[in-house]
C-alpha positions in Angstrom: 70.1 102.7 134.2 70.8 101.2 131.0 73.4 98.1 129.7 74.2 97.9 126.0 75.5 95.0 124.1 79.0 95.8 122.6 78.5 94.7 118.8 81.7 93.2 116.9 82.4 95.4 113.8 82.7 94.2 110.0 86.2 93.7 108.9 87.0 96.3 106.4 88.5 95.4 103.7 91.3 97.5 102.2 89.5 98.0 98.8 87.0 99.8 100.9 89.4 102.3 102.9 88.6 105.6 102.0 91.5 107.7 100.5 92.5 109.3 103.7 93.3 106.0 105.8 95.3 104.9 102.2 97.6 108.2 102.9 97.7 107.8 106.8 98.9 104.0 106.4 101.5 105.1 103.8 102.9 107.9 105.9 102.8 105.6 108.6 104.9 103.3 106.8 107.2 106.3 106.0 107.9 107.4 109.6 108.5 103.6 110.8 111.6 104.4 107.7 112.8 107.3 109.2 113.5 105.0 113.1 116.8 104.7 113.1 118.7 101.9 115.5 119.1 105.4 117.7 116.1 106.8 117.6 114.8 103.1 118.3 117.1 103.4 121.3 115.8 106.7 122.4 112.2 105.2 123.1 113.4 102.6 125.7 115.6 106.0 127.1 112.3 108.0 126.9 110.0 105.5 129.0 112.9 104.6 131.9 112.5 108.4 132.1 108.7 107.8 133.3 106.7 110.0 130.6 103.6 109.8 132.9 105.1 111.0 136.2 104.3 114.7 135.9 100.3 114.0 135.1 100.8 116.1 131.9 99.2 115.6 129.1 100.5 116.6 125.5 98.4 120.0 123.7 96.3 119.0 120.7 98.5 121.2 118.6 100.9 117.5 118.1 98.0 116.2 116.4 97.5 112.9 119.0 94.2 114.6 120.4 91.0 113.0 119.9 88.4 116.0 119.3 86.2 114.2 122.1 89.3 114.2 124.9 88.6 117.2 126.7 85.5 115.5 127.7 86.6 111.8 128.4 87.7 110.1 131.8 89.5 106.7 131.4 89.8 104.7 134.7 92.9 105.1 136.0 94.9 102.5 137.7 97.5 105.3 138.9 101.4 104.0 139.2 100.2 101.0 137.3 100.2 102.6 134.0 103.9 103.9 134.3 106.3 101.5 133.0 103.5 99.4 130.7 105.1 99.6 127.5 108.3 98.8 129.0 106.3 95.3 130.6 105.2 95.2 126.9 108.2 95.3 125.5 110.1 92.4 127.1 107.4 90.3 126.5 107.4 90.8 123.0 110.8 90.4 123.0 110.3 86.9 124.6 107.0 85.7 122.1 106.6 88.4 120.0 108.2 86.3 117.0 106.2 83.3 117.8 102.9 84.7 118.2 103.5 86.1 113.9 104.8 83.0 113.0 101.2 81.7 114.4 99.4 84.6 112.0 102.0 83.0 108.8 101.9 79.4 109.4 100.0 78.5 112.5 96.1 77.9 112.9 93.9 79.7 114.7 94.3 77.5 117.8 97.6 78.5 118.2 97.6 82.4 117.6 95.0 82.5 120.6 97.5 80.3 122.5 100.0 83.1 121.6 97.3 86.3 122.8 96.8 84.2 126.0 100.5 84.1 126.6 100.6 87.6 126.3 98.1 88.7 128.1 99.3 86.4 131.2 102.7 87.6 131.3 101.1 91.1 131.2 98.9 90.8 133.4 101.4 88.2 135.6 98.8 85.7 135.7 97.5 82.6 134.2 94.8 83.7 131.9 92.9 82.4 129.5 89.8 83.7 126.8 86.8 84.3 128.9 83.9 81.9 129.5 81.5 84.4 130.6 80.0 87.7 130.0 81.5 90.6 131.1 81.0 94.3 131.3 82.3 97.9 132.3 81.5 99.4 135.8 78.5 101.8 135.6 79.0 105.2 134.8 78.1 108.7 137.4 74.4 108.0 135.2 74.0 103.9 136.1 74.6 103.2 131.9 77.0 100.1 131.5 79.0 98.2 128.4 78.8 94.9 128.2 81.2 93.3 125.8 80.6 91.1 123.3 79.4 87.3 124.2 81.7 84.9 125.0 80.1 82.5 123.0 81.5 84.6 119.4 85.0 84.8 121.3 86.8 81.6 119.6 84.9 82.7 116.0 85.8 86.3 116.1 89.8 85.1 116.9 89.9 82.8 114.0 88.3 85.4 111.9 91.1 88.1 112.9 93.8 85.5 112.6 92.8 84.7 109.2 92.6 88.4 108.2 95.9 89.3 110.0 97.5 86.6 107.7 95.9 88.5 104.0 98.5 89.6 102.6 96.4 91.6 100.3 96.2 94.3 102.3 99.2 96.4 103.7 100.8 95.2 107.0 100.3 98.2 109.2 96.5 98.4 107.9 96.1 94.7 109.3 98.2 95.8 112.3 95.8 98.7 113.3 92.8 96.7 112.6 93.7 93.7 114.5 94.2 95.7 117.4 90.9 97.5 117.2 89.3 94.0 116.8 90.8 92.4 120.1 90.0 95.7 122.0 86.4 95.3 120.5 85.6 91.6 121.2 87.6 91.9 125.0 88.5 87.9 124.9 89.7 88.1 128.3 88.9 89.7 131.8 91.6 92.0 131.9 94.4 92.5 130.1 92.8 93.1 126.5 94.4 96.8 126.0 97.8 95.6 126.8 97.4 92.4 124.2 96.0 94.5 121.7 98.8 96.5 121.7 101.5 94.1 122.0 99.8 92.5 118.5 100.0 95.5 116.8 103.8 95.9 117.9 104.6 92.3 116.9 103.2 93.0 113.3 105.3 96.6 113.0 108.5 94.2 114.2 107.5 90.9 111.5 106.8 93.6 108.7 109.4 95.9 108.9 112.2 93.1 110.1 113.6 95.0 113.1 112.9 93.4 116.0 114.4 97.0 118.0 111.2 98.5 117.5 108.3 99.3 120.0 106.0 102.4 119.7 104.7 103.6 123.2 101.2 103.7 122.2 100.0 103.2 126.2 102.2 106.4 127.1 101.2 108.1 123.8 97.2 107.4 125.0 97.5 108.5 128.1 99.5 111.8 127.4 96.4 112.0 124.4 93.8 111.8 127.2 92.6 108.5 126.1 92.4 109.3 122.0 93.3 105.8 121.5 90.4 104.3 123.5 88.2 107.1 121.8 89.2 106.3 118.0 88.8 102.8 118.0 85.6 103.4 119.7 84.6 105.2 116.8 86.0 102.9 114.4 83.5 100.3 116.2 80.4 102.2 116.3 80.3 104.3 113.0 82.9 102.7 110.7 85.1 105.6 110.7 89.0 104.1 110.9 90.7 108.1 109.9 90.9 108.8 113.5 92.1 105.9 114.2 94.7 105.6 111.8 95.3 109.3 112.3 96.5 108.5 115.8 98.9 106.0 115.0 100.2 108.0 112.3 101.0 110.7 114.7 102.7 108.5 117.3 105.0 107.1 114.4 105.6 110.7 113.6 106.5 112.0 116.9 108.6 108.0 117.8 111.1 109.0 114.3 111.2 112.6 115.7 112.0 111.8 118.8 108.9 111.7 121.7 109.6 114.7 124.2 108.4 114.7 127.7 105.3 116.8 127.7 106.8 119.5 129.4 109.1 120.1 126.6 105.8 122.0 125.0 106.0 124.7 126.9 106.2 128.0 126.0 106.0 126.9 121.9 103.3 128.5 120.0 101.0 126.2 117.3 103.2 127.5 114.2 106.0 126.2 116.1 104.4 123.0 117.3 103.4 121.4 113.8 106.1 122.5 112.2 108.5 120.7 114.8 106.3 116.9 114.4 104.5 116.9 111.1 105.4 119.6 109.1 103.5 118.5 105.7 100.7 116.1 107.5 97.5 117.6 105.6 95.3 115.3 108.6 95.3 116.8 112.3 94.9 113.2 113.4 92.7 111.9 113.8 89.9 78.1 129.1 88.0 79.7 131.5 87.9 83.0 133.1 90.1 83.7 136.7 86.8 85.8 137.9 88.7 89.3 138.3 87.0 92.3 137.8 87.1 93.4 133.9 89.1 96.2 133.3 88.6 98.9 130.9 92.1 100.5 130.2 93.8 97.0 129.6 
């Protein structure tokens, strides 16, 4: 039985991304063009519809698959996961403007003011950044993770605040990292997954000025078999964003296309299948703590 320290990652500057995450943010920033007010629409439709009912997951062929999926298990917390990004979305709705006007104009204090509020109203609980050190349950082999100290918490905040206010560097490049970097440093007990993605949302509303806009990335993960969790893992341990940046490319892709039910796969060949959601993508995707037990899935 083992327990490793989670290590916080270098922030990667954008003069340092390697050509393929430069074209995966720029097509990124082409399918957020191509949402229309409808299609927009047609995501709130598409969750009341209750993607993850059917326990289906969508074929690798869309291009959402992490190549190590087949092979990963993500807790579940069953009829907890349906409806998230709807949760999500009303809260952003209600902060999601403040908490950016925190990353333009505020200080640090008050962006992590803003990442509490949004963790406690997802997680419908007071909550605030962890005094303590936490970890994952132990795996089948006795192995644990135990995230980063809480002692770097505050630092590490002010550091991605700072960062997600450079506007040298393109908006949805600072939106992916900043989510990868409050998934990584886990300031709360619980709740971290949900945050990180309701920052990454807020940043896609403040930089392309519709405030219609949420992209499903919970639903999209799950129907992925936890490719999410599994890129910005890698992004953390080997410095390698593509898959990461991959992934959120394809769930912009498949949001301005119009995200099908799983189901809706069947019987379509692989020809059929890329050529339906990204026909010319040359990349296959890649205060103190309240004591509850951590959560991995956020």
């Amino acid at each position: 039985m083992t327990a490793r320290r989670r290590t916080l990652f270098p922030w990667p500057a954008w003069s340092d991304a390697s050509t393929q995450v430069v074209e995966l943010v720029r097509r990124s920033e082409d399918w957020l063009a191509r949402i229309s007010p409808a299609g927009a629409a047609q995501v709130m439709t598409w969750l009341h519809d209750d993607p993850l009912a059917a326990g289906q997951t969508y074929p690798p062929e869309l291009g959402l698959t992490h190549r190590l999926a087949p092979w990963f298990h993500p807790g579940s917390d069953g009829p907890a996961r349906q409806g998230r990004s709807l949760r999500e979305w009303a809260i952003l709705d209600r902060f999601g403007a403040r908490l950016t006007d925190t990353i333009e104009t505020g200080c640090a204090d008050d962006f992590v003011r803003g990442l509490a509020t949004l963790a406690s109203h997802g997680l419908q609980r007071p909550i605030q950044p962890r005094n303590r050190d936490i970890g994952t349950g132990r795996d089948p082999r006795g192995d644990r993770v135990i995230f980063p100290s809480s002692a770097l918490i505050r630092e590490r905040l002010a550091l991605v605040h700072r960062e997600l206010g450079a506007t040298q560097s393109p908006w949805l490049y600072r939106a992916g990292l900043g989510m990868a970097a409050i998934s990584n440093c886990h300031p709360f007990d619980d709740g971290n997954g949900r945050t990180s993605r309701m920052v990454f949302n807020a940043l896609v509303r403040r930089g392309t000025g519709r405030s219609d806009l949420y992209v499903p990335l919970h639903e999209l993960a799950v129907l992925s078999g936890g490719s999410l969790t599994l890129a910005v893992r890698e992004a953390e341990l080997q410095g390698r964003w593509e898959p990461l940046f991959g992934f959120l490319e394809g769930c912009l892709a498949l949001v301005a296309r119009g995200a099908p039910r799983p189901q809706a796969f069947d019987g379509l060949d692989r020809r059929s299948l890329q050529a339906r959601v990204r026909p010319d993508s040359e990349w296959a995707g890649a205060g103190p703590s309240t004591g509850s037990k951590p959560s991995a899935g956020g």
